[in-house]
Structure formats: C-alpha cells, structure tokens
MDAnalysis code that builds the backbone (N, CA, C; Angstrom):
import MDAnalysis as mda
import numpy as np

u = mda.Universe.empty(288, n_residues=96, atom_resindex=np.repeat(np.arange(96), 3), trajectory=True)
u.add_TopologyAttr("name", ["N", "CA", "C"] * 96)
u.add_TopologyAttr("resid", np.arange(1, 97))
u.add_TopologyAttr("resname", ["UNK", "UNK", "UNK", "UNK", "UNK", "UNK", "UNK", "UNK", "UNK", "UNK", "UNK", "UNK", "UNK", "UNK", "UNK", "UNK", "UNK", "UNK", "UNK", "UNK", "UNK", "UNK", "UNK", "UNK", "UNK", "UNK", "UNK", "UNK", "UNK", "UNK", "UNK", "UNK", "UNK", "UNK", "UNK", "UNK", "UNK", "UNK", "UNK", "UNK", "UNK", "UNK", "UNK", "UNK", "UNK", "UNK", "UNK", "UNK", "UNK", "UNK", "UNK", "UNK", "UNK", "UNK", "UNK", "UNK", "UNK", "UNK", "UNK", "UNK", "UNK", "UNK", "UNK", "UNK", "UNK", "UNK", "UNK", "UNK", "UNK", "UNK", "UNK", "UNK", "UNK", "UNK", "UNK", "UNK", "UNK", "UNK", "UNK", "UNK", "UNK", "UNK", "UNK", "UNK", "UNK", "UNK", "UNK", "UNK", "UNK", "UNK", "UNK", "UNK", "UNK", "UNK", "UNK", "UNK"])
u.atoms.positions = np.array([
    [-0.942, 33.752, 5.337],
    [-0.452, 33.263, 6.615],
    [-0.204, 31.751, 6.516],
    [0.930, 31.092, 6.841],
    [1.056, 30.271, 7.013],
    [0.796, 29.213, 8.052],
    [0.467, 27.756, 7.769],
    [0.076, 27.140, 9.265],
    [1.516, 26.801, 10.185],
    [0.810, 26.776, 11.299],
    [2.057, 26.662, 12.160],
    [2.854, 25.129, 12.618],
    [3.903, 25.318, 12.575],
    [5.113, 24.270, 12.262],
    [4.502, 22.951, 13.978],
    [4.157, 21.991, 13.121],
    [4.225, 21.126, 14.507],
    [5.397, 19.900, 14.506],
    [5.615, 20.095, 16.375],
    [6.889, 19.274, 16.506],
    [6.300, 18.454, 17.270],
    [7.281, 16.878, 17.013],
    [6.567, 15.437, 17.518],
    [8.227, 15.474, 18.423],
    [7.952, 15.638, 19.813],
    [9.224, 15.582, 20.405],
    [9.129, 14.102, 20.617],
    [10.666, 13.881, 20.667],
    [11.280, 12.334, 20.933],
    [11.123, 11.592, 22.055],
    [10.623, 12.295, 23.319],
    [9.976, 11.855, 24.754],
    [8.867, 11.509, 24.368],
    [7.749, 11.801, 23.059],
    [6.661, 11.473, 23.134],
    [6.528, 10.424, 22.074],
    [7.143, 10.670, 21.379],
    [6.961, 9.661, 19.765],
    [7.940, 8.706, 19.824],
    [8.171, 7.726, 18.359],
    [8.820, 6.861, 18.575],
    [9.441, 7.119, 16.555],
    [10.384, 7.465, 16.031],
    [10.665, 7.482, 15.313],
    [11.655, 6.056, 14.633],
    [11.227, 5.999, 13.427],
    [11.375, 4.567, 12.725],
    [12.991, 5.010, 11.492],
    [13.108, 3.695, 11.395],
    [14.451, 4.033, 10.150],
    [13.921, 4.908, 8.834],
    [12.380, 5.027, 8.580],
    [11.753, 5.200, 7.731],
    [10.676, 6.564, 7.515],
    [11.031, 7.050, 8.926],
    [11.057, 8.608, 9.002],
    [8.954, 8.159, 9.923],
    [8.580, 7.381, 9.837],
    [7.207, 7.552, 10.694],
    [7.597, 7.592, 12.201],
    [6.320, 8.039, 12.830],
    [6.509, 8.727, 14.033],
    [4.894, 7.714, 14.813],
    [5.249, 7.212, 15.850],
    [4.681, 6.651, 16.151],
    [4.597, 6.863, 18.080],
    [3.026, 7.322, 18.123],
    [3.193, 7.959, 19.539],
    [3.076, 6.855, 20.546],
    [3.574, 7.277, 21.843],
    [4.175, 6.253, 23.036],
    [3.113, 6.030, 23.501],
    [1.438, 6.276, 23.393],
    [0.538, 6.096, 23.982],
    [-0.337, 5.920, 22.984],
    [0.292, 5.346, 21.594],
    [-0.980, 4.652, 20.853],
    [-0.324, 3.184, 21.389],
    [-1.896, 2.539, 20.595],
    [-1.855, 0.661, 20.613],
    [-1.563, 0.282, 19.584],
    [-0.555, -0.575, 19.477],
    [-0.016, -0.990, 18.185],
    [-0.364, -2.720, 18.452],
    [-1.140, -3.376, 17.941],
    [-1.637, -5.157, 18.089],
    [-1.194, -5.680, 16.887],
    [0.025, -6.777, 17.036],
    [0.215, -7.831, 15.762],
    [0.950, -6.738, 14.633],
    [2.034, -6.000, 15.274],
    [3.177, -5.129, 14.415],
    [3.845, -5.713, 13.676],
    [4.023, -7.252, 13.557],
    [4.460, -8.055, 12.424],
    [3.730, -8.121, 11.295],
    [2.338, -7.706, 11.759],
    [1.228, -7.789, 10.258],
    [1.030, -6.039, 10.000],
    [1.954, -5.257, 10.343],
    [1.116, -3.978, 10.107],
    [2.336, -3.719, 9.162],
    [2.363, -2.614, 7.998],
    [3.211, -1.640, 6.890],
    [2.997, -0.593, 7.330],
    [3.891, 0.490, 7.452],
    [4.073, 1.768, 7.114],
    [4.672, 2.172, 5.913],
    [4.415, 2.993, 5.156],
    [4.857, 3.415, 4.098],
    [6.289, 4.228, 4.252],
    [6.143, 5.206, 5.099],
    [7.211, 5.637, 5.587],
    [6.366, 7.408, 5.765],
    [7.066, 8.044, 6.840],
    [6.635, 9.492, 6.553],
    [5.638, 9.486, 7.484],
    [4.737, 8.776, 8.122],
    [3.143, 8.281, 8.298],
    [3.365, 9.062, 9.967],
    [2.524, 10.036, 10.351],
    [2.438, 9.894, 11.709],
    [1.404, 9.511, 12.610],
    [1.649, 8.994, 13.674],
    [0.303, 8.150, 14.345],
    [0.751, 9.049, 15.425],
    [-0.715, 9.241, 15.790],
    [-0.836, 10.322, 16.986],
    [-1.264, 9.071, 18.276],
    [-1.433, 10.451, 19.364],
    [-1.844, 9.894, 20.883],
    [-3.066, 8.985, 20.485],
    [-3.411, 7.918, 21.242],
    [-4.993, 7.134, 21.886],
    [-5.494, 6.565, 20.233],
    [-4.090, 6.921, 19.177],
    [-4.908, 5.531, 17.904],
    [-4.681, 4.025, 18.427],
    [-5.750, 3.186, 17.730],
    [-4.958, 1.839, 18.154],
    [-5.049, 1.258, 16.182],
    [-4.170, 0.487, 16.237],
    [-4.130, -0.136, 15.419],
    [-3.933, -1.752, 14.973],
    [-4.832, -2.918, 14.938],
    [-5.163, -4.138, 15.503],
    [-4.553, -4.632, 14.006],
    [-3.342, -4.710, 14.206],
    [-2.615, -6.176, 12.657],
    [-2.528, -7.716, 13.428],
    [-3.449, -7.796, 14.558],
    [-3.514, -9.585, 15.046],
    [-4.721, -9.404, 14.811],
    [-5.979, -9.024, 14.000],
    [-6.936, -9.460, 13.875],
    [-7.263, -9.805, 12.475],
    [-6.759, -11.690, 12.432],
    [-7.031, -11.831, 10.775],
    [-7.289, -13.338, 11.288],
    [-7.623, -14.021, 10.379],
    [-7.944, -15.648, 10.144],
    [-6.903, -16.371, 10.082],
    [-6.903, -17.170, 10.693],
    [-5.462, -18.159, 11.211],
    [-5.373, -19.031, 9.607],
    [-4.134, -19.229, 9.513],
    [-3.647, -19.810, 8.481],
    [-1.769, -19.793, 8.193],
    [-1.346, -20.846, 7.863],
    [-0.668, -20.602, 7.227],
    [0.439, -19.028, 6.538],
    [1.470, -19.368, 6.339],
    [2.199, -18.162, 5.528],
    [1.667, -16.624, 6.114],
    [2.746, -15.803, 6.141],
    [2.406, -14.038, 6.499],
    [1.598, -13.412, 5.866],
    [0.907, -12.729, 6.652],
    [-0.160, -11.986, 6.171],
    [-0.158, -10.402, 6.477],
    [-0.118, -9.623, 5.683],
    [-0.231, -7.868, 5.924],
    [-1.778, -7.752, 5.935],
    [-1.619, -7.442, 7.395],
    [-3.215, -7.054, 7.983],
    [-3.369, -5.958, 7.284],
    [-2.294, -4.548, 7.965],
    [-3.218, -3.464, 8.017],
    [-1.685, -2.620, 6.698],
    [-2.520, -2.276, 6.036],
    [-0.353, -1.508, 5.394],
    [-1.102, 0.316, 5.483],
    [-0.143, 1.249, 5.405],
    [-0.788, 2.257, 5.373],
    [0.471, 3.266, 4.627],
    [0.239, 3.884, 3.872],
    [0.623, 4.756, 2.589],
    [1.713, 5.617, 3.413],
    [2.877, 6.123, 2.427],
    [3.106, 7.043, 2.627],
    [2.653, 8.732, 3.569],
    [3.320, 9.250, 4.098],
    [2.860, 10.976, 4.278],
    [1.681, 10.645, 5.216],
    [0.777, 9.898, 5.531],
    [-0.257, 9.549, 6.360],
    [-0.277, 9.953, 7.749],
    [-1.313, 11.053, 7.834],
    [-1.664, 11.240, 9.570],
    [-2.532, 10.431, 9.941],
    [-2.423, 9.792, 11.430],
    [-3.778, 8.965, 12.007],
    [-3.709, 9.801, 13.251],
    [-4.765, 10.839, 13.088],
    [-5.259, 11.870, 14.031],
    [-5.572, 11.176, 15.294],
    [-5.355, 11.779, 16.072],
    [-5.614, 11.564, 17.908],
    [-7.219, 10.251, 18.011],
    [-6.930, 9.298, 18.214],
    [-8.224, 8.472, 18.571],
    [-8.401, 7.760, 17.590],
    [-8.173, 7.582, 16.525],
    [-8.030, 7.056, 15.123],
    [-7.875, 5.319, 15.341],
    [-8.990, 4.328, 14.830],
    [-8.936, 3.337, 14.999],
    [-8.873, 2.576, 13.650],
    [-7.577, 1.692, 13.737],
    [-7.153, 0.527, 12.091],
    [-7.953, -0.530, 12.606],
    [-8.665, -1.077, 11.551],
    [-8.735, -2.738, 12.149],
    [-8.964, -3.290, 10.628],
    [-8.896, -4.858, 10.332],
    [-9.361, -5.134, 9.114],
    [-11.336, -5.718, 9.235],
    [-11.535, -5.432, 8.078],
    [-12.996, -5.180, 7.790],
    [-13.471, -6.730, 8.770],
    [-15.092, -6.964, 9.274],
    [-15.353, -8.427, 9.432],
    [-16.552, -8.354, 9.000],
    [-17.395, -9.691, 9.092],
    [-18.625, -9.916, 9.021],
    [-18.655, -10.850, 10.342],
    [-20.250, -11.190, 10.681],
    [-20.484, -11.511, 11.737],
    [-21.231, -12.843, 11.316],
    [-20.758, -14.338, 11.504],
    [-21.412, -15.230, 10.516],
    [-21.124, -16.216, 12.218],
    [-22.300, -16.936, 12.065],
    [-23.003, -17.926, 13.201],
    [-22.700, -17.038, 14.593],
    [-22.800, -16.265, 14.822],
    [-22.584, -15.082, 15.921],
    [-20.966, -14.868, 16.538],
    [-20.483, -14.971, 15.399],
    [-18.826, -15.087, 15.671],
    [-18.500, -14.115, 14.563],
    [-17.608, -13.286, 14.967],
    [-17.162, -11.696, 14.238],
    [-16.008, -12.717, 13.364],
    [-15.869, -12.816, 12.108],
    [-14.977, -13.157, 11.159],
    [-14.393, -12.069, 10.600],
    [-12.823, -12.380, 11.120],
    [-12.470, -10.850, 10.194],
    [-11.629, -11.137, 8.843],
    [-11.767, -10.548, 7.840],
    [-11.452, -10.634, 6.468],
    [-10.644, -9.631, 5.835],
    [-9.667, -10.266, 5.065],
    [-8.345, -9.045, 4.473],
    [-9.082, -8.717, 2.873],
    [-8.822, -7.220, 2.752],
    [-9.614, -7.043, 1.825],
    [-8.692, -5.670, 0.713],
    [-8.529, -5.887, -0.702],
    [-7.876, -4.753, -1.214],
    [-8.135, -4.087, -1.760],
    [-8.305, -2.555, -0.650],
    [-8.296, -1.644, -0.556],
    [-7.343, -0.163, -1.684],
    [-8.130, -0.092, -2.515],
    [-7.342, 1.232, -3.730],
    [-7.620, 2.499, -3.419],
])
C-alpha cells in the first residue's frame, strides 16, 4: 500500500522560484539571513528566527536548510546561544 499523495494548496502555501513551499501561517524573522535549498516544505505554526545573530559587519547566513526538507507543523529554527553575564548570546555554528 502506498502512502497517500499530500497537496500544499496555493491559498495556503507560498511557493518559491525554487520549488519550496512555505506556509502563510508560519514565522519567517530576518529572511535575508535564512537559505533554502530548494524542494524544502515548511508547514503551519513553524517559526524560523534568521535576525537572531551578533551584529557585525558583512552578510551573514543565519539559518540555511538542505534540500527535500520537511519542517513539520510547530517546528522551531533558531541559531544555537549561550547565556554569558545574563544576556542570551547567539552564535553561528557549522553544522554537517
């Protein structure tokens, strides 16, 4: 038996030149720092935070995410932090 065929209708998603599907009721923060690979679908209530990095200079790719990639319903991106003099520092880190 095969699994059954799911459709991302166009009232709900947001389709890219690059074939990802990106739903109308996720959070997308700092989309200048985020990658899609292409293919990738992001479901309802993910958020995904590419404005949370350390100020500096030159562009920075917060969050990038692979090819073929589901981010299931509720699914939260952020980049890694530590918590140093009681202030959350967040840090870009590469990820294989």
């Amino acid at each position: 038996m095969e699994p059954p065929i799911v459709y991302y209708p166009r009232s709900e998603y947001i389709e890219t030149d690059t074939g990802n599907k990106v739903s109308r009721k996720s959070v997308i923060c700092g989309s200048q720092n985020i990658i899609l690979g292409g293919k990738t679908i992001i479901q309802t209530d993910c958020v995904i935070r590419g404005d949370l990095r350390r100020t500096g200079g030159g562009h920075a790719v917060v969050v990038a995410i692979g090819r073929y990639c589901l981010l299931a319903k509720g699914c939260i991106i952020r980049p890694p932090y530590k918590t140093y003099k009681g202030y959350e520092n967040f840090y870009l880190s590469n990820l294989v």
